[in-house]
C-alpha positions as CSV (number, residue, x, y, z in Angstrom):
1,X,-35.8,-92.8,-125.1
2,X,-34.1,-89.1,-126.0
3,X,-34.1,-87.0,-122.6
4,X,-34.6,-83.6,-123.4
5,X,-34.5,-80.6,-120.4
6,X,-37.1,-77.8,-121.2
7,X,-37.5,-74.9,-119.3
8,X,-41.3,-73.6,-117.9
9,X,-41.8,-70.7,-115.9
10,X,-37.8,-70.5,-115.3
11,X,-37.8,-74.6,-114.0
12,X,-35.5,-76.5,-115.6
13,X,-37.3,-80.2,-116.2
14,X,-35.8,-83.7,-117.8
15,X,-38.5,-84.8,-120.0
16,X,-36.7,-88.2,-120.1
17,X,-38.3,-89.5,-116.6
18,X,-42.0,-87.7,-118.0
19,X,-43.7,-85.0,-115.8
20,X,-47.5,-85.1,-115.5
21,X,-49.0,-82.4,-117.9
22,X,-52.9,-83.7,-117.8
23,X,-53.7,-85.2,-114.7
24,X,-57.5,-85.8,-115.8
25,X,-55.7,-88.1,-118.9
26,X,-52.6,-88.9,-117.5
27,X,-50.5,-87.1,-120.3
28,X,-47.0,-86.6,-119.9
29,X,-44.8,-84.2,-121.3
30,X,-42.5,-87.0,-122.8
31,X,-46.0,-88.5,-124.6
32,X,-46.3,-84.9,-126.4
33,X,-43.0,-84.4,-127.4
34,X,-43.7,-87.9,-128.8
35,X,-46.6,-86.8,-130.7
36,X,-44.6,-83.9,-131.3
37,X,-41.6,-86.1,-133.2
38,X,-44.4,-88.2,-134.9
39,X,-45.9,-85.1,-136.5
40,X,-48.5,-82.8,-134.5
41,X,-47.5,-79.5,-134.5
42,X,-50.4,-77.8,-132.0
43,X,-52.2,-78.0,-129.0
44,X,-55.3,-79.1,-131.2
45,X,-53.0,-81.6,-132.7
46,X,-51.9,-82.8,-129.5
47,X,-55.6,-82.5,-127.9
48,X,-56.9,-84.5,-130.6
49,X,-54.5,-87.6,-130.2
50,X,-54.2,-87.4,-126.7
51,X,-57.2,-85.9,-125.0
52,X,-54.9,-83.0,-123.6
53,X,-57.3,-80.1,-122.2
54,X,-60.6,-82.2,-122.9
55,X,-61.7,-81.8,-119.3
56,X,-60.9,-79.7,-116.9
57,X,-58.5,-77.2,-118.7
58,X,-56.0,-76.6,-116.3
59,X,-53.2,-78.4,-118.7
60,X,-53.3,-76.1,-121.4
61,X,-50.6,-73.2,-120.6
62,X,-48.2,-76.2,-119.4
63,X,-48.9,-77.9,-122.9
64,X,-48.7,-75.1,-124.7
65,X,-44.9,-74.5,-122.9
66,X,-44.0,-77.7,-124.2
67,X,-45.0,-77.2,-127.4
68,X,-43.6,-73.9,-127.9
69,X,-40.1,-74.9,-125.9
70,X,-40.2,-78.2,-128.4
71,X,-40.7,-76.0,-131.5
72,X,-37.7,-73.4,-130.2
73,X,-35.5,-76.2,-129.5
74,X,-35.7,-78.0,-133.1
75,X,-36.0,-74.4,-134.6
76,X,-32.2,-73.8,-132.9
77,X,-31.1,-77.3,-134.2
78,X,-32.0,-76.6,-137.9
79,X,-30.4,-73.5,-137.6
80,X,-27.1,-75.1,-136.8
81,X,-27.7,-78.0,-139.4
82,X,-28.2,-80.7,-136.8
83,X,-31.2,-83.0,-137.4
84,X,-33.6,-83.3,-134.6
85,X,-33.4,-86.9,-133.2
């Protein structure tokens, strides 16, 4: 498994060992970057495969880092000719 470190709210965080995003579904950050690779692009994507902000809610802003960190990240990559992996 690729370990990736993203950054939320200023904390670094290896996304190799996979932090809890959605307690209610036990969804990991390392599960929607996965998603992520295999082609979902948005929280709705994400939310659809894996439940993500189907109960309580209180996942969404931390999903919505990932996502947007995820997207930055391979954004940077392309720009520098490097294939995301």
């Amino acid at each position: 498994m690729l370990m990736r470190i993203i950054t939320i709210n200023k904390i670094q965080i290896n996304t190799g060992f996979g932090m809890f995003v959605c307690v209610c579904n036990a969804v990991t950050d390392s599960q929607i970057i996965e998603e992520l690779d295999n082609g979902a692009s948005s929280l709705r994507d994400i939310s659809r495969r894996l439940e993500v902000g189907r109960n309580c809610g209180q996942c969404c802003k931390t999903a919505k880092q990932v996502i947007k960190q995820y997207h930055a990240e391979n954004k940077m990559l392309d720009g520098l000719g490097y294939a995301a992996i």
